[in-house]
C-alpha positions in Angstrom: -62.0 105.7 40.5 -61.8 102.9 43.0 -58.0 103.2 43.5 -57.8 99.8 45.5 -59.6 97.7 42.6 -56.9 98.8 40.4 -54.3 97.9 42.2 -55.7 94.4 42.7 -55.9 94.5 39.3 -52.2 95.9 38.6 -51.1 92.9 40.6 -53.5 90.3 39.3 -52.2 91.0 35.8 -48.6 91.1 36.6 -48.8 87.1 38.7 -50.3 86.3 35.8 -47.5 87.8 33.4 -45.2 85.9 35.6 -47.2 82.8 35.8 -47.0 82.7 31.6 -43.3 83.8 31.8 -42.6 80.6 34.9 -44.9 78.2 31.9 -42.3 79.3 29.1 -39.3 79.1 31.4 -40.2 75.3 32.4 -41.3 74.4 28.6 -37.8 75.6 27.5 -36.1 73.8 30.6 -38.1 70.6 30.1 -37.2 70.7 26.0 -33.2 71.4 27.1 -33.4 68.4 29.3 -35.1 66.3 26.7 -32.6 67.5 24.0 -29.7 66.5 26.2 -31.3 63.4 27.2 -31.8 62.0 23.3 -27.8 63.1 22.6 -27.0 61.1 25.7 -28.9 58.4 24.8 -27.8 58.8 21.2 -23.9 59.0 22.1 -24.1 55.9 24.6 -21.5 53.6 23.5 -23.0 50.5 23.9 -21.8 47.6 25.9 -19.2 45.6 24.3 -18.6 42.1 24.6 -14.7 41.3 25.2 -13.0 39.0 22.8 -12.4 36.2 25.2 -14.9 35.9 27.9 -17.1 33.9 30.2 -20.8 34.6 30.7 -21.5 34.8 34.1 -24.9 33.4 34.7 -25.7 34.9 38.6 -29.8 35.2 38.8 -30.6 37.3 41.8 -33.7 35.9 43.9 -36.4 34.7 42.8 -36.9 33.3 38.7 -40.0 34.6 37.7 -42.2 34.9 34.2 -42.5 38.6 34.9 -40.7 41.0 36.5 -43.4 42.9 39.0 -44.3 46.4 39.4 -44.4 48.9 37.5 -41.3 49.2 35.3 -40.2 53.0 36.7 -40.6 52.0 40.3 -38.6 49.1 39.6 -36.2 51.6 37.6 -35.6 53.6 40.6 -35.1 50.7 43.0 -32.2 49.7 40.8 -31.1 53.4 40.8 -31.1 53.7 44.7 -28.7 49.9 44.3 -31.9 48.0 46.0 -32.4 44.4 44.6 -35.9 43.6 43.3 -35.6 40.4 44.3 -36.7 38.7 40.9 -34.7 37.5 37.5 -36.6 37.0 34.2 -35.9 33.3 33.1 -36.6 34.2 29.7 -33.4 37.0 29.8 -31.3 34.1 31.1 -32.1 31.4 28.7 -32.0 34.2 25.9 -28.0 35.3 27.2 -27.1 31.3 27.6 -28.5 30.4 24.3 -27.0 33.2 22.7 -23.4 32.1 23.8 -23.6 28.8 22.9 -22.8 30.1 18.9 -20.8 33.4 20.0 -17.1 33.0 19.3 -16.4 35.2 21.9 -17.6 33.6 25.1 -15.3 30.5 25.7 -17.0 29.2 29.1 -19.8 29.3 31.3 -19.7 30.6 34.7 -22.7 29.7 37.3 -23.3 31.8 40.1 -26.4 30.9 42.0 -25.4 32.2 45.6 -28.2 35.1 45.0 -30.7 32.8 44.0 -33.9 32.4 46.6 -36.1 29.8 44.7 -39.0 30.4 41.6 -40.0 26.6 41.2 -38.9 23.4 40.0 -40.0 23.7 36.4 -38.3 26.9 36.2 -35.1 25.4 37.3 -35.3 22.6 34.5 -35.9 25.2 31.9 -32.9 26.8 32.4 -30.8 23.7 33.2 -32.1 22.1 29.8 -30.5 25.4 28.2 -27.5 24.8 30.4 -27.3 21.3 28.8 -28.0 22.8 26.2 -25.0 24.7 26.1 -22.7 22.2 27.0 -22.9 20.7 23.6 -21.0 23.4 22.1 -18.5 21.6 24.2 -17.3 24.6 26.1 -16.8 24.4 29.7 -19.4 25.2 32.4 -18.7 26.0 35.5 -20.4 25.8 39.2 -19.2 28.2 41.9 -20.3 29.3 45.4 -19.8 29.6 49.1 -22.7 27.7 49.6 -25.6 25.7 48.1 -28.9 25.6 49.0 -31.5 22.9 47.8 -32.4 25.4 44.1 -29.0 26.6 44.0 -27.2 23.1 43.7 -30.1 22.0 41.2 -28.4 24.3 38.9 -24.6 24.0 40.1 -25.4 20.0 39.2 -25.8 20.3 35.4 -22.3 22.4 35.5 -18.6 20.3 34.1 -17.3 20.9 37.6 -18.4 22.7 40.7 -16.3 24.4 43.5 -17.6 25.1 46.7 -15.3 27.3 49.3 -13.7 25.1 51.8 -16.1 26.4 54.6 -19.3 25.5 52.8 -21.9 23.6 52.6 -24.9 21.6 50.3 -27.9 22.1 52.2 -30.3 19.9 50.4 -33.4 19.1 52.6 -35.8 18.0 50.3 -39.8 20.2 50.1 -41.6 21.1 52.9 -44.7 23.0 53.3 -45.1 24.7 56.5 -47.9 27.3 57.2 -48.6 30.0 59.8 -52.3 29.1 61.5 -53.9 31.8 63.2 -57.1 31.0 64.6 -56.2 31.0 68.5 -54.2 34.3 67.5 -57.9 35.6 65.6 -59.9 34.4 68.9 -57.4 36.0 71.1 -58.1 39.5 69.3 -61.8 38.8 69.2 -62.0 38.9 65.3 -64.5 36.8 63.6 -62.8 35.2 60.1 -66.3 33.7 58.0 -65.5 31.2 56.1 -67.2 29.2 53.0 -65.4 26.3 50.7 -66.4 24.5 48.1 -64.3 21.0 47.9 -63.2 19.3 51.2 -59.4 19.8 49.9 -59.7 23.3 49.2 -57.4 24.6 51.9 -56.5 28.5 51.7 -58.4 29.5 54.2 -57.0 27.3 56.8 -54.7 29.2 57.9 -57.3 31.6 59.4 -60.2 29.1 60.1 -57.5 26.5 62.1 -54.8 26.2 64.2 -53.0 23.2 62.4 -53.2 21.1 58.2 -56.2 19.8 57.9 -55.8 15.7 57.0 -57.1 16.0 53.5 -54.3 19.4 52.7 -51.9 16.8 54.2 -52.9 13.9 51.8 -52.5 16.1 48.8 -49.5 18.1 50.0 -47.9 14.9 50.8 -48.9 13.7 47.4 -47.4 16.5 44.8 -44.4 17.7 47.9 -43.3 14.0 46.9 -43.8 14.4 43.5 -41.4 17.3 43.0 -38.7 15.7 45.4 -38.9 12.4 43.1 -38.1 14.6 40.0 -35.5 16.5 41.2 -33.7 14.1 42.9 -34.2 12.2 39.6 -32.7 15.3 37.5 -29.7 16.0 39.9 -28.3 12.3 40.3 -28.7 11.8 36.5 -26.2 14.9 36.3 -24.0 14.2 38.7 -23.5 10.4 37.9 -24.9 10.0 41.8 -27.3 6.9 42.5 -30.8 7.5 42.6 -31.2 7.3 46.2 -27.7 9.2 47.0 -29.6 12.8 47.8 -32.6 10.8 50.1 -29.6 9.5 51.8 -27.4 12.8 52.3 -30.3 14.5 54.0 -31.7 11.5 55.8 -28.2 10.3 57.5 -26.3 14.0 57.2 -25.7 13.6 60.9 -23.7 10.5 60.6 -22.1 11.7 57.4 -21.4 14.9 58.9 -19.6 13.2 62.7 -17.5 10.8 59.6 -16.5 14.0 58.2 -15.1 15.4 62.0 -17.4 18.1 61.7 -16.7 19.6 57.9 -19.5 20.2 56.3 -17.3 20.9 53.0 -15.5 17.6 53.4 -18.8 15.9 53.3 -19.6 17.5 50.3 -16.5 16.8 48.5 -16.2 12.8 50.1 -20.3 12.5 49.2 -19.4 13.3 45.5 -21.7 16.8 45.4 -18.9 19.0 44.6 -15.6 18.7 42.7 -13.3 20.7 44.4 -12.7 23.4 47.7 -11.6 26.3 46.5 -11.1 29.6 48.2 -12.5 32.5 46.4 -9.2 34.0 45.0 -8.4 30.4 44.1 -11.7 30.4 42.2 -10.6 33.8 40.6 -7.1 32.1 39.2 -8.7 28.9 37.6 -11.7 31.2 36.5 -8.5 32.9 34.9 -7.3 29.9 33.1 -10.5 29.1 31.4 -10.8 32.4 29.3 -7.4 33.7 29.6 -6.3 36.8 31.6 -7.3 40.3 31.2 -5.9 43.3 30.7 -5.8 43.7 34.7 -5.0 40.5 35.4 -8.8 39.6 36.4 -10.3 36.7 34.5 -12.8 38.6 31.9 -16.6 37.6 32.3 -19.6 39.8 31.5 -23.4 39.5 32.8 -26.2 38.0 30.7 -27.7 41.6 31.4 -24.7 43.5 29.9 -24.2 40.3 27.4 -28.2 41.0 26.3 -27.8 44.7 25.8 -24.5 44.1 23.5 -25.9 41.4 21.4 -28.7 41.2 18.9 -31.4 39.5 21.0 -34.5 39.8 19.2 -36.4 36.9 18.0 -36.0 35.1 15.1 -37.9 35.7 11.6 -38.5 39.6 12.8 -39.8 40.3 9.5 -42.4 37.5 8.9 -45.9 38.9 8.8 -47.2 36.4 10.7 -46.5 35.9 14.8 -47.7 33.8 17.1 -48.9 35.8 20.4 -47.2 35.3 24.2 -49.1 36.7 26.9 -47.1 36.2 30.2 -50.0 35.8 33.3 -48.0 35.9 36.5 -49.0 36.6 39.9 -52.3 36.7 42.1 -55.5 37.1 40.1 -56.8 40.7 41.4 -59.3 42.7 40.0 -58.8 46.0 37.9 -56.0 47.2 36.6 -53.0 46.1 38.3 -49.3 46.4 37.2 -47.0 43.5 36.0 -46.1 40.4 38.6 -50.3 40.5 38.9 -52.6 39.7 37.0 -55.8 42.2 36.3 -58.5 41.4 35.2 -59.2 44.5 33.2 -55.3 44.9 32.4 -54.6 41.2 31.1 -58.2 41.2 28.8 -57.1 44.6 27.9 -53.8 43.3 26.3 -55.9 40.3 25.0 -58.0 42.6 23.3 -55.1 43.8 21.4 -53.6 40.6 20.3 -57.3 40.3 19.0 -57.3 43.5 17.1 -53.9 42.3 16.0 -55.0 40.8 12.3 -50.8 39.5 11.9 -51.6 37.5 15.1 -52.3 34.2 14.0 -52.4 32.3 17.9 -51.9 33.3 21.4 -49.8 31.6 23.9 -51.0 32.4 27.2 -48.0 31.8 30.2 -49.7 31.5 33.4 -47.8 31.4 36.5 -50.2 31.8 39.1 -52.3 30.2 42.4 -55.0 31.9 41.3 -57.3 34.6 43.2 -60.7 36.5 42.1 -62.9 34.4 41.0 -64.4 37.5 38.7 -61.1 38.7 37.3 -60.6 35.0 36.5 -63.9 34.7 34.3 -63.1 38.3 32.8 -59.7 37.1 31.2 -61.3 33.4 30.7 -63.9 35.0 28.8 -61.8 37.2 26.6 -59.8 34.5 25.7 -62.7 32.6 23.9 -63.5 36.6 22.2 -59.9 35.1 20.0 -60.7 31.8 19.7 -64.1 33.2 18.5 -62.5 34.6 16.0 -60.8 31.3 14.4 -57.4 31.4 15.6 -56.2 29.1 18.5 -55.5 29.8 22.6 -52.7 27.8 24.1 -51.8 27.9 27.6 -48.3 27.1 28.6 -48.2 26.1 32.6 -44.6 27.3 34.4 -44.2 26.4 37.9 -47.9 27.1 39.2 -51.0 27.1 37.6 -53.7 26.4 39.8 -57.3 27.3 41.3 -57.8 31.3 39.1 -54.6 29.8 37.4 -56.6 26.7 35.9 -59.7 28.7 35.4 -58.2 31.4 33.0 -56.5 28.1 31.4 -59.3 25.6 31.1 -61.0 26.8 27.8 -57.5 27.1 25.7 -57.4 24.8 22.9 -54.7 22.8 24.4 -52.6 23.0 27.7 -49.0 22.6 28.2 -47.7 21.7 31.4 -44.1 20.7 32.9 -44.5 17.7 34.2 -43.5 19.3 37.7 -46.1 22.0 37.6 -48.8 22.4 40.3 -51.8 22.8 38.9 -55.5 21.6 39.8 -57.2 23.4 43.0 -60.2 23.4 41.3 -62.4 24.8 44.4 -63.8 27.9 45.4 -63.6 29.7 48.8 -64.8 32.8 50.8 -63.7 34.8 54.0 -65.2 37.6 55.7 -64.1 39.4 59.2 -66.1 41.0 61.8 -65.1 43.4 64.4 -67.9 43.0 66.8 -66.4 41.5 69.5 -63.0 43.5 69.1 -65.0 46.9 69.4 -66.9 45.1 72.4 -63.9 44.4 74.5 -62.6 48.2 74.0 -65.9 49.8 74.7 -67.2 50.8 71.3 -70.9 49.5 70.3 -72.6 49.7 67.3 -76.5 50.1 66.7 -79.0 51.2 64.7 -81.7 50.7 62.1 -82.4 49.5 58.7 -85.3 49.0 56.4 -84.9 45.6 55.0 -83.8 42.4 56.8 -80.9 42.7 55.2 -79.9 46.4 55.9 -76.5 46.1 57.5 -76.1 42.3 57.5 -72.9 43.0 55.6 -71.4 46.1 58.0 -67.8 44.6 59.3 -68.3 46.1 62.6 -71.5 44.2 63.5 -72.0 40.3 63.8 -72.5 38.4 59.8 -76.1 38.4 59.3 -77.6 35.0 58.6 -79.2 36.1 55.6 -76.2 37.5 54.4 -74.0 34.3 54.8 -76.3 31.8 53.2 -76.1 34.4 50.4 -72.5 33.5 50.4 -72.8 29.8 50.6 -75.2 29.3 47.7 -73.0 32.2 45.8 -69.5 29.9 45.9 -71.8 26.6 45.3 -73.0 27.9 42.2 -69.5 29.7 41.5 -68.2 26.0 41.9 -71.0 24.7 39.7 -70.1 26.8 37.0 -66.1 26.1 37.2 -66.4 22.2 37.1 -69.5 22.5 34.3 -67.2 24.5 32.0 -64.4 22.1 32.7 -66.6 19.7 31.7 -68.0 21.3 28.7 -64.0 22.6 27.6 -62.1 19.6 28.4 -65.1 17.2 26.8 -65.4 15.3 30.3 -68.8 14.8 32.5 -68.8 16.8 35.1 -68.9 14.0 37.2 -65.5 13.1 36.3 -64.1 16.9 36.9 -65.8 17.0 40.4 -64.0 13.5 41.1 -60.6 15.2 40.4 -61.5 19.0 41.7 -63.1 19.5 45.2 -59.6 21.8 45.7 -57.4 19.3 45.2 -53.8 20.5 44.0 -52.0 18.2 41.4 -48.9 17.7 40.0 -49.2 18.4 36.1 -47.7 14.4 35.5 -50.7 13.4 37.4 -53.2 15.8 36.1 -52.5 14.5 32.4 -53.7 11.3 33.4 -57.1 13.1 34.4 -57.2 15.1 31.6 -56.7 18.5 32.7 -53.4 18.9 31.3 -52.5 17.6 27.3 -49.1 17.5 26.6 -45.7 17.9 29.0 -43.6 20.4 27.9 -42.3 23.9 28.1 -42.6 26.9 26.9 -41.4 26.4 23.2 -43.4 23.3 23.0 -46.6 25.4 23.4 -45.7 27.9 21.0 -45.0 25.6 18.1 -48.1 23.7 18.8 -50.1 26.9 18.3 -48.6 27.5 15.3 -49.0 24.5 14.4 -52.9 24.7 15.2 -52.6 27.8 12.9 -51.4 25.9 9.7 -48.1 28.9 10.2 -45.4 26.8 8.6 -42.0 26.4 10.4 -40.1 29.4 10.9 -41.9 31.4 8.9 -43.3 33.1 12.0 -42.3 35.5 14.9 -43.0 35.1 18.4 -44.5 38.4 19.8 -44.6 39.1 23.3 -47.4 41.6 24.5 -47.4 44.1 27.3 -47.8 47.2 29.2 -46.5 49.4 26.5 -44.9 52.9 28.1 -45.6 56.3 26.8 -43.2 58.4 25.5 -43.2 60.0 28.9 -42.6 56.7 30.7 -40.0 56.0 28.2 -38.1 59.0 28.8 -38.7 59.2 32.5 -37.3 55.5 32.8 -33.9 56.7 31.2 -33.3 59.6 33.2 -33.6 57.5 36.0 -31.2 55.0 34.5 -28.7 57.8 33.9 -28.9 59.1 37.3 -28.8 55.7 38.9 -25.0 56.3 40.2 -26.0 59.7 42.2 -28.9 57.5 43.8 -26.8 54.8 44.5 -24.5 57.0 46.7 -27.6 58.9 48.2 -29.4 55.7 49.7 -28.6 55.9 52.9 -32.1 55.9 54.5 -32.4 53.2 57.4 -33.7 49.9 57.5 -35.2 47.1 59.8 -33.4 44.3 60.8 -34.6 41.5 58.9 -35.8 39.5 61.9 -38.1 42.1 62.9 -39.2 42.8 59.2 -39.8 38.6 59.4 -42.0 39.5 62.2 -44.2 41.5 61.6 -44.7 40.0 57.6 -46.0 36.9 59.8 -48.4 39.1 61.9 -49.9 40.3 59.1 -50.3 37.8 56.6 -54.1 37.0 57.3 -54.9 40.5 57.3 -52.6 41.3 54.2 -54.1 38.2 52.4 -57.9 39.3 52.6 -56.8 42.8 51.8 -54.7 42.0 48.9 -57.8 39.7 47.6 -60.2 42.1 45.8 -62.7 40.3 44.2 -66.3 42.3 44.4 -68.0 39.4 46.0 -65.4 38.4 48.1 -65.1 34.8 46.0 -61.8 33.1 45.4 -60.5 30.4 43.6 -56.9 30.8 45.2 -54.3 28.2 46.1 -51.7 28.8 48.9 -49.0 26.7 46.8 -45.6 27.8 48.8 -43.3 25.4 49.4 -39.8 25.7 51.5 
């Protein structure tokens, strides 16, 4: 008897014993937890809206389409108190909208010291809703320390606005300003490779010169002006101002500013930008007077967040068989799967396909907020768009604040294209970029060599010098890339492509100017496109939903995302992990940009159709 064996054996069988009885223990555990979580859940009071109250409208950062990243990560930033950064414009026109007929909320109450930027267009959207509002002649309200150039658009369409008596209106018009690092490139001994297509096509400047190229200047100054036209336009027509009262403030703030002995608030006030100074507990007390006071003596507002939860905010005509698809495209154009605030080439087509599959989907809205990116994830989604128009029903796209280079390609085949009339749009070019690390290797001692068996063996290896094979391969790839974007233009948009190249060639456009050409059909927003697709689909008026696709969570997710809700006041308390001071942060985001842009660019042949559309 081998006396040893058995042992092993004796052992063996009781881990195993215990392993099964650990499995069991955690099944039980794991159901427990479930089980309490669906009675929490269950047993949640929900949030109640008081009887007299003032929505507070308060977006924090930027306005986007789409919220990015995946929704638990996001879930446990907001546990830990860190702010995303972003607010869905749709949630805030949805809360405005649904006060304007609620008994209950008496006033209006905007907020916009947290908000960073997200677009012109954006802006009007939710100052239409604002005006909107107003004609359920309840009061709206502006307040802030401050006001920057996006924040004041806003403040403007308010009754009244009241700055604190130490603040100021900085409104200093568009700028676009980039960081060029070619001498910083030489100076490390990379080599960037660059190809364009389309003298105006200008994303790769930043790593192939040291300052704007003339033609980038031409069209930046072109659209910059555009947008500064239209909003000073929007914001003197609110504020009963005359037209050229804003090109003045900023032009002659200096003098405005020494007649004002040094108050930047004064100026404010005497220039007719803001109503009143008010401190903030003086803001508090005629906040107060608008809604009545509470309880505990604080004025009563709630948040369009915790407004949204307590009210009924589903759309309209729930029941109707038929809906009318919204597919939100935000972000860069990468491809693969990639999570929301990108868009995937594998992930968007893959919630095209199921609008497709979808028989009670009668049209699909496609919302594309994006400067585009990989040229191949671009065709993928392009392509599975004409998969449903293949199948009789129509494609819209509706244009928010961007929607150029990818962002026009995934848009060019719909059967119409909405636009604000302050969208950029156009950078219709294509572009390539490639570093080497020859030289950077040289200059710390480290050589590479070696053999191949075709003339092309290795042309492509980073660490050695572009072979010239290789890069002509690239060159005639983006020419015939380009060839293929303008022709289907052409062939779409029912134009010679003659006429597209005359308008492409990278050129960025604002959307007012790109209906003349014929890229763009009709000015309007988001609801404009949707009721001219089902319009395109015979779906009579209001006997329709609107049905907005997405990632959909697993049960898992689902349940994973409310645990983390519920524990988000433990996390809140427990982040205390330290951060770097945001100069330094600032820093080192602007020595890595080139590097983070060609490594956040995925496309399998390195191709782009990619605008660098930031504006300050």
């Amino acid at each position: 008897m081998n006396v040893p064996r058995l042992i092993r054996s004796l052992f063996v069988g009781i881990w195993r014993a215990a392993e099964g009885v650990r499995k069991i223990l955690h099944l039980i555990f794991l159901l427990l937890v479930v089980g309490v979580l669906i009675a929490a859940i269950a047993t949640q009071d929900p949030p109640r809206v008081p009887e007299q109250a003032a929505l507070m409208v308060a977006p924090e950062g930027r306005l986007v389409e789409q919220l990015s990243g995946d929704v638990l990560d996001r879930a446990l930033a907001e546990a830990r108190g860190v702010n995303i950064g972003e607010t869905l414009l749709k949630d805030v026109i949805d809360a405005i909208r649904a006060a304007a007929d609620d008994d209950r909320i008496e006033a209006l109450v905007l907020d916009p010291s947290g908000l960073t930027g997200g677009g012109l267009s954006k802006l009007q959207e939710l100052a239409d809703e604002i005006v909107r509002f107003k004609e359920s002649e309840k009061p709206v309200i502006a307040i802030g320390d401050n006001f920057t150039r996006d924040q004041y658009y806003l403040a403007a369409h308010a009754d009244e606005i009241y700055m604190n008596p130490m603040g100021i209106v900085w409104i200093s018009g568009y700028s676009r300003f980039l960081s060029y690092y070619k001498s910083a490139i030489d100076n490390l001994y990379i080599d960037f490779h660059v190809w364009t297509v389309g003298e105006y096509k200008s994303f790769v400047e930043p790593i192939s010169r040291d300052d704007m190229s003339p033609e980038d200047r031409e069209a930046s100054e072109a659209w910059l002006g555009a947008l500064w036209d239209a909003y000073q336009a929007d914001v003197t027509a609110a504020r009963e101002l005359p037209g050229d009262a804003l090109q003045r403030f900023a032009d002659d703030m200096v003098e405005l500013l020494a007649a004002a002995d040094g108050d930047t608030a004064r100026m404010a006030l005497d220039f007719g930008l803001v109503d009143e100074l008010l401190t903030r507990d003086e803001i508090r007390n005629r906040l107060d007077g608008l809604v009545g006071e509470a309880d505990d003596d604080e004025h009563d507002t709630i948040t369009t967040s915790a407004y949204l939860a307590a009210v009924d905010s589903t759309e309209e005509n729930r029941d109707a068989e038929d809906s009318v698809a919204v597919i939100v495209a935000s972000g860069t154009i990468l491809d693969g799967s990639q999570p929301p605030g990108s868009i995937g080439g594998d992930s968007t087509a893959a919630t095209i396909r199921r609008a497709i599959e979808d028989d009670g989907v009668k049209a699909l809205v496609l919302r594309v907020d994006s400067g585009g990116g990989s040229a191949f994830a671009s065709e993928v989604i392009q392509r599975e768009l004409q998969v449903f128009r293949e199948s009789g029903r129509p494609v819209v796209v509706s244009m928010s604040s961007v929607a150029a280079s990818g962002g026009y390609w995934i848009s060019m085949g719909a059967d119409e294209i909405w636009a604000s009339p302050t969208t950029i749009t156009g950078s219709i070019g294509v572009g390539a970029t490639i570093p080497t690390f020859s030289r950077s290797l040289d200059r710390i001692g480290v050589h590479v060599d070696g053999v191949g068996t075709t003339r092309l063996s290795g042309q492509d290896n980073l660490l050695r010098d572009l072979g010239d094979e290789f890069a002509a391969m690239v060159q005639h790839s983006i020419e015939r890339v380009y060839a293929d974007f303008i022709g289907n233009i052409a062939e779409y948009r029912d134009k010679t492509v003659e006429d597209v190249d005359m308008v492409a060639r990278g050129r960025v456009w604002i959307a007012s100017d790109a209906q003349a050409f014929g890229l763009v059909d009709g000015l309007g927003n988001l609801e404009d496109a949707i009721a001219s697709a089902a319009m395109l689909a015979d779906l009579p008026e209001d006997e329709y939903r609107v049905q907005y696709y997405s990632k959909e969570l697993t049960i898992a997710e689902q349940l994973a995302l409310e645990m983390i809700r519920m524990a988000s006041p433990v996390s809140r308390a427990l982040n205390l992990g330290p951060r770097l001071p945001e100069s330094l942060q600032a820093l080192l985001e602007i020595a890595a940009e080139p590097f983070r842009m060609v490594d956040h660019l995925n496309d399998p042949q390195d191709i782009y159709a990619y605008c660098f559309c930031d504006i300050r």
